[in-house]
C-alpha positions as CSV (number, residue, x, y, z in Angstrom):
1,X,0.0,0.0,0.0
2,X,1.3,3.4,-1.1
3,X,1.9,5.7,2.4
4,X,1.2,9.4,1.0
5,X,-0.3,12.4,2.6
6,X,-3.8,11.8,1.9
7,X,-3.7,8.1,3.0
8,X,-1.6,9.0,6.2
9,X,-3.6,11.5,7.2
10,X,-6.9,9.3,6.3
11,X,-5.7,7.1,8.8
12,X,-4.8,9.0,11.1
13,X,-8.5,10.4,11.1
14,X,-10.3,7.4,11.1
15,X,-7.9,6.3,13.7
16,X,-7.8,8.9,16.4
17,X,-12.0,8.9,16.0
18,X,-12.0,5.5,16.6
19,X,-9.4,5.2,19.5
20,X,-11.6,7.9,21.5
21,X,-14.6,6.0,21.4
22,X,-12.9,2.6,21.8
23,X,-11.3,3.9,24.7
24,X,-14.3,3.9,26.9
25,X,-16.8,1.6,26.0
26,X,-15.6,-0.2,23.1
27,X,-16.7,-0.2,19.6
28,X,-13.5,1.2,17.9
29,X,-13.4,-1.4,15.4
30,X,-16.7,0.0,14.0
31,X,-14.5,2.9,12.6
32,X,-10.8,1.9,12.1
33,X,-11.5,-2.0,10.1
34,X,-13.9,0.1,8.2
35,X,-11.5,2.2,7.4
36,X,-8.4,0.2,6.6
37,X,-10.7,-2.6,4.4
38,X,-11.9,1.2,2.8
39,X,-8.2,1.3,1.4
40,X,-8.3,-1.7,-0.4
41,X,-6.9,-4.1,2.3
42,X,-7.9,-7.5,2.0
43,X,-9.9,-8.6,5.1
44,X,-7.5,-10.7,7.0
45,X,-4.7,-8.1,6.2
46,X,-7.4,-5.7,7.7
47,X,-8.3,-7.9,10.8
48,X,-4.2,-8.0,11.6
49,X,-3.3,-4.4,10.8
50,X,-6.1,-3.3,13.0
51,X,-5.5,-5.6,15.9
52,X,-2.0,-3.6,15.8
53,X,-3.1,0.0,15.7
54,X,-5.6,-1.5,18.3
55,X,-3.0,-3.0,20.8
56,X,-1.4,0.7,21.0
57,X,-4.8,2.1,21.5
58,X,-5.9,-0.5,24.0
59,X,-2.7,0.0,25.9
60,X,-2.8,3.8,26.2
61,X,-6.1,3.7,27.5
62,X,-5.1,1.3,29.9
63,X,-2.2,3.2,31.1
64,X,-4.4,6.0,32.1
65,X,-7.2,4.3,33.8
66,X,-4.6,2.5,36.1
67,X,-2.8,5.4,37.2
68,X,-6.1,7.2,38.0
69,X,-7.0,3.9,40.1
70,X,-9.9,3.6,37.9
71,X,-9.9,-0.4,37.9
72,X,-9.7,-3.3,40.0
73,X,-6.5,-4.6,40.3
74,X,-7.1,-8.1,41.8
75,X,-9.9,-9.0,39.3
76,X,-7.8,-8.0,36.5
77,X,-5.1,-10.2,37.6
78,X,-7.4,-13.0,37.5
79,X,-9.3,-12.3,34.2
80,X,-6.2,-11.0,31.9
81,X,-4.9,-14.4,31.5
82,X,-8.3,-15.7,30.9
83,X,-9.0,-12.9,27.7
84,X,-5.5,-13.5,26.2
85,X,-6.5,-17.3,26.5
86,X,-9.6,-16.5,24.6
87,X,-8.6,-14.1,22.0
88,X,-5.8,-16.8,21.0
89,X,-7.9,-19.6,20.1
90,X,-10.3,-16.7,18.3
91,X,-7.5,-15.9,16.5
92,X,-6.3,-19.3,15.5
93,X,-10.1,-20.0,14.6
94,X,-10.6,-17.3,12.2
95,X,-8.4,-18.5,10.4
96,X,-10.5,-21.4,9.1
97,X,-14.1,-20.6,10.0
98,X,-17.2,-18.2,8.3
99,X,-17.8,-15.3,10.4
100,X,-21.9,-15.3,9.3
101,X,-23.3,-17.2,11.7
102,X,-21.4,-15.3,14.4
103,X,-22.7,-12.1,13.1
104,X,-26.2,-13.3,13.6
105,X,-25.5,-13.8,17.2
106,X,-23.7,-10.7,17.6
107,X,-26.4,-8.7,16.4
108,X,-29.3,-10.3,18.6
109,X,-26.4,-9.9,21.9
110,X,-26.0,-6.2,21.1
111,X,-29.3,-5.6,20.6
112,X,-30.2,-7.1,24.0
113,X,-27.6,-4.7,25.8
114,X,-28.4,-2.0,24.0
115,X,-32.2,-2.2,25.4
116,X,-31.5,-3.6,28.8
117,X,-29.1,-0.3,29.2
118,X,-31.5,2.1,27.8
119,X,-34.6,1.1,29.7
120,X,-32.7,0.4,33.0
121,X,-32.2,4.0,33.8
122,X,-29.6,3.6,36.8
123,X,-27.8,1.0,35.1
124,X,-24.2,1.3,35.8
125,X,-24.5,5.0,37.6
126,X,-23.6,3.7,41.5
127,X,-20.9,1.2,42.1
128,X,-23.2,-1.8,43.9
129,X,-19.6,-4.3,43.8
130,X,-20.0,-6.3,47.3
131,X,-16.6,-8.7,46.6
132,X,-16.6,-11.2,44.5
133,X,-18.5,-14.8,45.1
134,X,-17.9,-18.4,43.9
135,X,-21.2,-17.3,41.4
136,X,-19.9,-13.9,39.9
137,X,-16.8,-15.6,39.2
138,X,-18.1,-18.8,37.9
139,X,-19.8,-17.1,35.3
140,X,-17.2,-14.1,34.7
141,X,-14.3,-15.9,34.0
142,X,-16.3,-18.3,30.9
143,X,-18.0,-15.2,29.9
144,X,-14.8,-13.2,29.7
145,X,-13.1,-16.5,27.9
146,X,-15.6,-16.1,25.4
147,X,-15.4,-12.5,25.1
148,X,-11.8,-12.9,24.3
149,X,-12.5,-15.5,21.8
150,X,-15.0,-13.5,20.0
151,X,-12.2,-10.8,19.8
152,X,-9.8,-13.0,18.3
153,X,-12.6,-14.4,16.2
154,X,-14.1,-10.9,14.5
155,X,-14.0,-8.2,17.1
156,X,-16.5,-5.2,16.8
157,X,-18.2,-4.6,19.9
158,X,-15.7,-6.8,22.4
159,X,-15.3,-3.4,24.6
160,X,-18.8,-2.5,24.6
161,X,-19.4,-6.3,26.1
162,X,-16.5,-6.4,28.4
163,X,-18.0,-3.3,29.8
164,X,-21.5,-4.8,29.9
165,X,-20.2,-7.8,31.9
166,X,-18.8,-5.6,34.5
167,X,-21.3,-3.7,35.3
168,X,-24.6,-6.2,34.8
169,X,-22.6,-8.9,36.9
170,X,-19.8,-7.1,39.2
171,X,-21.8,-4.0,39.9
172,X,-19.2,-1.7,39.2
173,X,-20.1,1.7,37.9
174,X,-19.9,2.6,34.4
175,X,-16.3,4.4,34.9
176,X,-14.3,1.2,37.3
177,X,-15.9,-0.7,34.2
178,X,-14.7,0.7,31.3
179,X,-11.3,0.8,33.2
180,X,-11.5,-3.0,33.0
181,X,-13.1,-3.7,30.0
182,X,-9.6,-1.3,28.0
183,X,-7.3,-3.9,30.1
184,X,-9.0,-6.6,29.2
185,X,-9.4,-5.8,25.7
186,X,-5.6,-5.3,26.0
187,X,-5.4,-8.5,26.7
188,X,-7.4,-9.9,23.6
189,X,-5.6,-7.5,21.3
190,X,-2.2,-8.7,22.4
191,X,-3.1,-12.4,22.3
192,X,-4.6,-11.8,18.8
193,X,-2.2,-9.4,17.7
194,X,0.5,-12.2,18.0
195,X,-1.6,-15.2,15.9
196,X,-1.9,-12.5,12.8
197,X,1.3,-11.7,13.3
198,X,3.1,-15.1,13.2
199,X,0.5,-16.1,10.2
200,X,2.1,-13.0,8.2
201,X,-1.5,-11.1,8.3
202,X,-0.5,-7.5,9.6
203,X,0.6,-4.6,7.3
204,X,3.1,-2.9,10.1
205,X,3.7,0.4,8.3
206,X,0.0,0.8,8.3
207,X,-0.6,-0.3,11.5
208,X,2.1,2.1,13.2
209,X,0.8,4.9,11.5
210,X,-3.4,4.6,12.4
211,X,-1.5,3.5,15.9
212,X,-0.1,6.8,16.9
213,X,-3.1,8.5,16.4
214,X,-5.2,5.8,18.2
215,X,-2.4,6.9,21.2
216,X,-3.5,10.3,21.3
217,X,-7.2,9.1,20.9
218,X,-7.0,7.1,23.4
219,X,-5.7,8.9,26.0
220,X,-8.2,12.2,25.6
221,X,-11.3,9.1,25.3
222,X,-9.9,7.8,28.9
223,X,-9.2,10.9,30.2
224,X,-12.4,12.0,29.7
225,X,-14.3,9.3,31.2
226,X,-12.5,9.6,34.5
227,X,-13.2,13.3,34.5
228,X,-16.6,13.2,33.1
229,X,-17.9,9.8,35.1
230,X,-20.9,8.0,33.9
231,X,-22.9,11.1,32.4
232,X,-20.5,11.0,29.6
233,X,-19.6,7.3,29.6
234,X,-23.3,5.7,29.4
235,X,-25.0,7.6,26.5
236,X,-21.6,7.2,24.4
237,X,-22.1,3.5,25.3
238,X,-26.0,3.2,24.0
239,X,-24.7,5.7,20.7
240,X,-22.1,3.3,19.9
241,X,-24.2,-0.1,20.8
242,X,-26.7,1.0,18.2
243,X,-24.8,2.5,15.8
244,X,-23.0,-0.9,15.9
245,X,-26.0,-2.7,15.7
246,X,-27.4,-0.7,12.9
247,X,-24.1,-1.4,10.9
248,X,-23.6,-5.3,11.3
249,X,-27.2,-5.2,10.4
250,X,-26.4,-3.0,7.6
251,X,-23.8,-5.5,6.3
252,X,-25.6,-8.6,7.2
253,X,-28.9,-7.8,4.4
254,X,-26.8,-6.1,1.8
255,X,-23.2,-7.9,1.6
């Protein structure tokens, strides 16, 4: 792919936009694979370039929600291995499997989110996390297994449902949450980062370039949630959860 002014400066667009959002609740992906297949990338070229520009995105965001203390540390000790686990097998699964059936599912999960947040009006506004029991953990670590699967799998929307899971079944609010959900997305992007990379799927020169201006994305998104709390964080969450939705569904009649 030819790097001049326009394209670099395409990217860098697309890519800042797409770190800020991604950088709270999730959805990035919506805006930056969009983008790079826009440029004539084959799709698993895409998939790999993105998971690069998104492991520097994911990892600024991270940075800045744990020095504000904006996460819990002993959960994410026990879940980060658990979402790298995931997002490898995704990874080595996409490889080899149709993504339409997946789609389906993804659509009818969203959807579900999208309207149990927008009806539930105090929905992730008050911290209600009591400690953790044998039942929030025996469901969190599968769930955030296949979470990190789907990641490594296809992708769009993996923040928006790590976020979910935190606050439906933790009971953290929507800020501790989306602290969480960028680290263990950082997980998930490194894990499938790594499989595209050793199968010769990422584009690095692209991927460096949309990735610097995911890192200043990323850390004005994060920064922002922690000084804005969950009036800014929620609404961006439903905007993106629909706007997703609307796209996949988008892509699902007409592709």
């Amino acid at each position: 792919m030819e790097m001049d002014l326009s394209t670099i400066l395409f990217l860098a667009l697309f890519g800042f936009v797409a770190a800020f959002i991604d950088s709270t609740v999730g959805g990035g992906g919506l805006i930056s694979l969009p983008a790079l297949l826009g440029l004539g990338m084959p799709p698993y070229l895409a998939l790999g370039t993105n998971k690069l520009a998104g492991t520097i995105s994911s990892a600024t965001s991270s940075i800045t929600f744990i020095r504000s203390g904006k996460f819990d540390k002993k959960l994410m000790y026990m879940l980060f291995p658990v979402s790298l686990i995931g997002a490898y097998f995704g990874a080595k699964t996409v490889l080899f499997v149709p993504q339409e059936l997946l789609k389906v599912l993804v659509i009818i999960m969203m959807a579900l989110i999208f309207v149990y947040t927008l009806f539930n009006k105090r929905f992730g506004e008050v911290a209600n996390f009591k400690g953790y029991t044998k039942f929030t953990l025996s469901v969190g670590i599968p769930f955030t297994f296949l979470i990190g699967f789907y990641d490594g799998f296809f992708g769009p929307g993996t923040g928006s449902f790590f976020v979910f899971l935190m606050v439906l079944l933790f009971g953290y609010d929507f800020v501790i949450a989306a602290g969480n959900g960028r680290i263990l997305n950082l997980a998930s992007n490194i894990a499938a980062l790594t499989v595209f990379t050793l199968e010769g799927k990422v584009v690095f020169v692209t991927g460096l370039v949309m990735g610097v201006a995911m890192l200043l994305g990323a850390s004005l998104g994060a920064r922002m949630a922690i000084k804005t709390g969950v009036r800014y964080v929620r609404p961006l969450f439903l905007i993106v959860s629909i706007t997703l939705i609307t796209k996949m569904v988008y892509e699902l009649i007409f592709s």
